[in-house]
N, C-alpha and C positions, 0 to 999 in steps of 0.2 A: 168612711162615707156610708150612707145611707141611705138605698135606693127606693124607691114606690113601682111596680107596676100598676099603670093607669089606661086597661084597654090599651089604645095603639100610643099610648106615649110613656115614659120615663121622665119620672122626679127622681133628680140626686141631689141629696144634701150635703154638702162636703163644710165640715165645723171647722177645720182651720183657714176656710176660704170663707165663714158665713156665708154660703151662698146656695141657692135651690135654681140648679137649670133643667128646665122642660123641656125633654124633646117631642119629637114625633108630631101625633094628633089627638086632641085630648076630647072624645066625643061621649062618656057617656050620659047615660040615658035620662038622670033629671040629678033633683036634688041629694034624692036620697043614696043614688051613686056615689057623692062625688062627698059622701061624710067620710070616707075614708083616707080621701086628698085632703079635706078638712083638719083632719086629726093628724096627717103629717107632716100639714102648715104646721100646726099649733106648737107639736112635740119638737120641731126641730128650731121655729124662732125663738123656746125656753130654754133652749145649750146654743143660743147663735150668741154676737157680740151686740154691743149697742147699736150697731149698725147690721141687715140682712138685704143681699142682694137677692133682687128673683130674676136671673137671666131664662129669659122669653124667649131669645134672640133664633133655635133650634126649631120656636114652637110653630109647626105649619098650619095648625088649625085648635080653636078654640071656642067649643059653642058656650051660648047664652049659659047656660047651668057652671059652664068653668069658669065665664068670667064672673058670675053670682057668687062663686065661690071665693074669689079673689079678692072680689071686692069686699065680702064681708070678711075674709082674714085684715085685709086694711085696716078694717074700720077696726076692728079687734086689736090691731098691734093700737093705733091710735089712744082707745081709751085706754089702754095700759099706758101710753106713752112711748114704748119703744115695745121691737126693735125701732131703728128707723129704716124706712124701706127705700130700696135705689132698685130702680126697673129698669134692665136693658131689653130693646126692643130693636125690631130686626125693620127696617122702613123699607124693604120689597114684599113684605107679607101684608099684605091688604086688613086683615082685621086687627094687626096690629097698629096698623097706620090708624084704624078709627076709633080703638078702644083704649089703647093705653092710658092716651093721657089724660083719659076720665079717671083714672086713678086719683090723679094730683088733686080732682076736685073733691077726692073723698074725704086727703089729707094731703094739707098748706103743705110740709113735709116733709113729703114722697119726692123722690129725687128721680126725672124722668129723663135717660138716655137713648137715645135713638140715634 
């Protein structure tokens, strides 16, 4: 497993589980923060399987620059063709109730679990 500290939150990547769950709260401060969450999207969906799960379901808070981030990892697995992405999401957390499933409209795809 392969951890990220992210300000107040935690990426783990765990490669026999394909999977990245996010806890905590992921606030920083713009784009140029979150190149580093960027780069352990990238590095961990190139040792994942044809399928990566990103479990949300932990995550309490999510500003605009995280979700910017997510969504262009999307689009990025996308033009490659895979991984393919499954998003579990947690439906008492409010910004996931409104954001998630604009995933799906980034990529037909995206397999959205709530």
């Amino acid at each position: 497993m392969n951890t990220l500290n992210a300000g107040d939150s935690i990426i783990t990547y765990n490669q026999s589980e394909s999977s990245l769950t996010f806890e905590g709260s992921m606030r920083l401060a713009n784009m140029k923060e979150y190149d580093v969450v960027s780069q352990f999207l990238k590095t961990s969906s190139e040792s994942s399987t044809d399928t990566l799960i990103l479990d949300l379901q932990p995550l309490q808070f999510l500003n605009s620059s995280g979700i910017t981030t997510l969504s262009l990892f999307i689009l990025n697995c996308k033009k490659k063709g895979n991984p393919k992405i499954t998003v579990l999401g947690n439906e008492s957390i409010s910004w996931q109730q409104k954001s998630i499933a604009n995933f799906k409209k980034l990529w037909n795809e995206v397999e959205i679990k709530i």
